[in-house]
C-alpha positions as CSV (number, residue, x, y, z in Angstrom):
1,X,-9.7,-47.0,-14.4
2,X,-6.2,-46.9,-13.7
3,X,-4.9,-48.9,-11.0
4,X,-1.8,-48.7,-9.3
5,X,-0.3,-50.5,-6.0
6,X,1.2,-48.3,-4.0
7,X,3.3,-49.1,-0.2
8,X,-0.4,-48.5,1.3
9,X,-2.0,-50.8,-0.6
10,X,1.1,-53.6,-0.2
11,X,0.5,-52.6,3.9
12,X,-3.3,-53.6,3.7
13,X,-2.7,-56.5,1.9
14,X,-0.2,-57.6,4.5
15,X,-2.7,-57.3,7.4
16,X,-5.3,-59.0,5.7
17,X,-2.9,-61.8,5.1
18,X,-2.2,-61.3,8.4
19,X,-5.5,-60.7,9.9
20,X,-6.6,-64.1,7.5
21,X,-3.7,-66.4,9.2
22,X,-4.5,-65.6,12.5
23,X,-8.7,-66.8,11.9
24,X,-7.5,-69.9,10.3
25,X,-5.0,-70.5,13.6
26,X,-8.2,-69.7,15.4
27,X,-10.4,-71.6,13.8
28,X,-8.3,-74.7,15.4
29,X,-9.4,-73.3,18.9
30,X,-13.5,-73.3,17.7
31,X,-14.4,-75.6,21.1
32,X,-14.0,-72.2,22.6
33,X,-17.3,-70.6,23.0
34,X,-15.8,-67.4,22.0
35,X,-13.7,-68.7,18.9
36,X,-16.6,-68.5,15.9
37,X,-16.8,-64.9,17.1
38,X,-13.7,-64.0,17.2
39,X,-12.7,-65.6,13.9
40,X,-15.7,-63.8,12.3
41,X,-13.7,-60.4,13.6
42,X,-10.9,-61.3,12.3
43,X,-12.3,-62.3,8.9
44,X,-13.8,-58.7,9.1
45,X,-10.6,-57.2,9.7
46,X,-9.0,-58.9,6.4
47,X,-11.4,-58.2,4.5
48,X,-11.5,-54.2,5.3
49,X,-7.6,-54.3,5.0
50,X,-8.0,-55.4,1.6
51,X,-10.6,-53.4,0.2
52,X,-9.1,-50.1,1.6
53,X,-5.8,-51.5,0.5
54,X,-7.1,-51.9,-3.0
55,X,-8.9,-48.3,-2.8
56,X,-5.3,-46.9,-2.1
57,X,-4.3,-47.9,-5.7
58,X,-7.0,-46.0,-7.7
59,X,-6.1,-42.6,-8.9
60,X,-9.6,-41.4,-9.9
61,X,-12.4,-40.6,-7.4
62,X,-14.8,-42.3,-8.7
63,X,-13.1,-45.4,-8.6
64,X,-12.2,-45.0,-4.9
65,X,-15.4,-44.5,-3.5
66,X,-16.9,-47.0,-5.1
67,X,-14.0,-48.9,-2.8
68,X,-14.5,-47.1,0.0
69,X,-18.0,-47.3,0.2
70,X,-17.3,-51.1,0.5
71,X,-14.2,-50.3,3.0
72,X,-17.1,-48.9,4.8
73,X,-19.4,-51.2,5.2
74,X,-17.3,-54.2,5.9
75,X,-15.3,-52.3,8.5
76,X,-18.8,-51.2,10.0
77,X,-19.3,-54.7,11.1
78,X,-16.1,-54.8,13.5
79,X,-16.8,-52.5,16.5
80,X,-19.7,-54.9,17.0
81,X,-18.1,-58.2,16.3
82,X,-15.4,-56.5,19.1
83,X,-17.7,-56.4,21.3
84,X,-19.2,-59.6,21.1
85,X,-16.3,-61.1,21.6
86,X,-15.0,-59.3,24.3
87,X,-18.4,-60.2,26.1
88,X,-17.7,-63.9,25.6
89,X,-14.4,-63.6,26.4
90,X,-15.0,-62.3,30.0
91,X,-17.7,-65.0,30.3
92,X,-20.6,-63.4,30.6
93,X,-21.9,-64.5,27.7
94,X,-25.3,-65.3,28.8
95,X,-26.5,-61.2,28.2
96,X,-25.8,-62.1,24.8
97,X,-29.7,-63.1,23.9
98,X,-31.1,-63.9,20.6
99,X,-32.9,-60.5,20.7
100,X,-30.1,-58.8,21.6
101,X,-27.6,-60.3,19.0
102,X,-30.0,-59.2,16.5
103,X,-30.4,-55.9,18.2
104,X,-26.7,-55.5,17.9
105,X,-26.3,-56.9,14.1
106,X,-29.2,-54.5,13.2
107,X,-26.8,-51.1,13.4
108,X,-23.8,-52.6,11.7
109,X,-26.5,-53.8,8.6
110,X,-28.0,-50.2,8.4
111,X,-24.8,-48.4,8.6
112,X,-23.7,-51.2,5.7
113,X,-27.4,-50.5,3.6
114,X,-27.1,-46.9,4.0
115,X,-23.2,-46.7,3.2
116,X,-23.4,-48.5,-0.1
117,X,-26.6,-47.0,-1.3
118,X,-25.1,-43.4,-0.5
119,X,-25.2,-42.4,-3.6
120,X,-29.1,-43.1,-4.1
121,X,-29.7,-40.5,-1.6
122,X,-27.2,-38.1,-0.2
123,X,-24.2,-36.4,-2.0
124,X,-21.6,-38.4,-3.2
Protein backbone atom coordinates (compact mmCIF):
# COMPACT_ATOMS: atom_id res chain seq x y z
CA UNK A 1 0.00 0.00 0.00
CA UNK A 2 2.11 2.67 -1.22
CA UNK A 3 0.98 6.04 -0.95
CA UNK A 4 2.24 8.99 -2.57
CA UNK A 5 0.86 12.80 -2.92
CA UNK A 6 1.03 13.89 -6.05
CA UNK A 7 -0.09 17.83 -7.55
CA UNK A 8 -3.70 16.17 -7.94
CA UNK A 9 -4.03 15.06 -4.77
CA UNK A 10 -2.42 18.71 -3.18
CA UNK A 11 -5.44 20.22 -5.83
CA UNK A 12 -8.23 18.21 -4.02
CA UNK A 13 -7.07 18.92 -0.81
CA UNK A 14 -7.09 22.59 -1.66
CA UNK A 15 -10.75 22.62 -2.60
CA UNK A 16 -11.87 20.68 0.21
CA UNK A 17 -10.15 23.24 2.36
CA UNK A 18 -11.70 25.39 0.25
CA UNK A 19 -14.99 23.93 -0.24
CA UNK A 20 -14.81 23.40 4.05
CA UNK A 21 -14.10 27.42 4.62
CA UNK A 22 -16.76 28.49 2.60
CA UNK A 23 -19.62 26.08 4.86
CA UNK A 24 -18.16 27.39 8.01
CA UNK A 25 -18.63 31.23 6.44
CA UNK A 26 -22.06 29.87 5.61
CA UNK A 27 -22.90 28.41 8.56
CA UNK A 28 -22.89 32.28 9.98
CA UNK A 29 -25.79 32.97 7.41
CA UNK A 30 -28.05 29.59 8.86
CA UNK A 31 -31.28 32.18 9.54
CA UNK A 32 -31.45 31.68 5.76
CA UNK A 33 -33.83 29.08 4.99
CA UNK A 34 -31.61 27.88 2.39
CA UNK A 35 -28.23 27.97 4.47
CA UNK A 36 -28.39 24.30 6.27
CA UNK A 37 -28.77 23.06 2.69
CA UNK A 38 -26.32 24.71 1.18
CA UNK A 39 -23.72 24.13 3.81
CA UNK A 40 -24.62 20.38 3.60
CA UNK A 41 -23.44 20.78 -0.27
CA UNK A 42 -20.65 22.26 0.42
CA UNK A 43 -19.61 19.81 3.13
CA UNK A 44 -20.27 17.20 0.29
CA UNK A 45 -18.06 18.89 -2.02
CA UNK A 46 -15.06 18.75 0.64
CA UNK A 47 -15.41 15.71 1.43
CA UNK A 48 -15.46 14.21 -2.33
CA UNK A 49 -12.38 16.59 -2.99
CA UNK A 50 -10.59 14.86 -0.41
CA UNK A 51 -11.25 11.34 -0.94
CA UNK A 52 -10.58 11.49 -4.73
CA UNK A 53 -7.69 13.66 -3.80
CA UNK A 54 -6.39 10.92 -1.53
CA UNK A 55 -7.21 8.15 -4.37
CA UNK A 56 -4.88 10.18 -6.65
CA UNK A 57 -1.88 9.15 -4.35
CA UNK A 58 -2.23 5.33 -4.46
CA UNK A 59 -0.32 3.57 -7.09
CA UNK A 60 -2.00 0.13 -6.91
CA UNK A 61 -5.59 -0.61 -8.09
CA UNK A 62 -6.73 -2.03 -5.45
CA UNK A 63 -6.11 0.58 -3.21
CA UNK A 64 -7.76 3.19 -5.52
CA UNK A 65 -11.00 1.72 -5.80
CA UNK A 66 -11.42 1.09 -2.61
CA UNK A 67 -11.11 5.18 -2.62
CA UNK A 68 -13.03 5.71 -5.35
CA UNK A 69 -15.79 3.63 -4.53
CA UNK A 70 -16.02 6.14 -1.51
CA UNK A 71 -15.23 9.19 -4.09
CA UNK A 72 -18.41 7.74 -5.45
CA UNK A 73 -20.74 7.71 -3.10
CA UNK A 74 -20.14 10.85 -1.38
CA UNK A 75 -20.01 12.72 -4.62
CA UNK A 76 -23.39 10.96 -5.42
CA UNK A 77 -25.06 12.95 -2.88
CA UNK A 78 -24.31 16.52 -4.59
CA UNK A 79 -26.43 16.75 -7.73
CA UNK A 80 -29.25 16.32 -5.22
CA UNK A 81 -28.10 18.54 -2.49
CA UNK A 82 -27.77 21.15 -5.79
CA UNK A 83 -30.86 20.94 -6.44
CA UNK A 84 -32.28 21.42 -3.22
CA UNK A 85 -30.73 24.23 -2.82
CA UNK A 86 -31.33 25.87 -5.86
CA UNK A 87 -35.14 25.20 -5.17
CA UNK A 88 -34.84 27.20 -1.91
CA UNK A 89 -32.85 29.57 -3.23
CA UNK A 90 -35.52 30.69 -5.92
CA UNK A 91 -38.10 30.55 -3.08
CA UNK A 92 -40.19 28.07 -3.93
CA UNK A 93 -39.43 25.98 -1.39
CA UNK A 94 -42.76 24.95 -0.44
CA UNK A 95 -42.57 21.80 -3.45
CA UNK A 96 -40.05 20.62 -1.26
CA UNK A 97 -42.43 18.15 0.91
CA UNK A 98 -41.44 15.65 3.39
CA UNK A 99 -42.29 12.91 0.86
CA UNK A 100 -40.54 14.40 -1.73
CA UNK A 101 -37.28 15.15 0.25
CA UNK A 102 -37.18 11.54 0.99
CA UNK A 103 -38.13 10.76 -2.57
CA UNK A 104 -35.12 12.75 -3.63
CA UNK A 105 -32.58 11.36 -0.75
CA UNK A 106 -33.71 7.80 -1.78
CA UNK A 107 -31.54 7.77 -5.30
CA UNK A 108 -28.47 9.44 -3.86
CA UNK A 109 -28.58 6.41 -0.86
CA UNK A 110 -28.98 3.64 -3.48
CA UNK A 111 -26.42 4.90 -5.90
CA UNK A 112 -24.17 5.24 -2.44
CA UNK A 113 -25.41 1.24 -1.23
CA UNK A 114 -24.91 -0.01 -4.58
CA UNK A 115 -21.49 1.89 -5.24
CA UNK A 116 -19.70 0.66 -2.10
CA UNK A 117 -21.10 -2.82 -2.23
CA UNK A 118 -19.93 -3.13 -6.01
CA UNK A 119 -17.84 -5.56 -5.35
CA UNK A 120 -20.48 -8.03 -3.62
CA UNK A 121 -22.13 -8.17 -6.90
CA UNK A 122 -20.86 -6.87 -10.15
CA UNK A 123 -17.21 -6.86 -11.52
CA UNK A 124 -14.82 -4.94 -9.81
Amino acid sequence: MLWTPTPYTVVGVVAAVASAGVAAVAVRHRSKPYAETFVALMIALAAWSLVYGVQLGFTESTFQLVWQRSALAVGGTIPTLWFVFAVQYAGVDEWLTGRRLRLLAAEPAAFALLTLTNHLHGSR
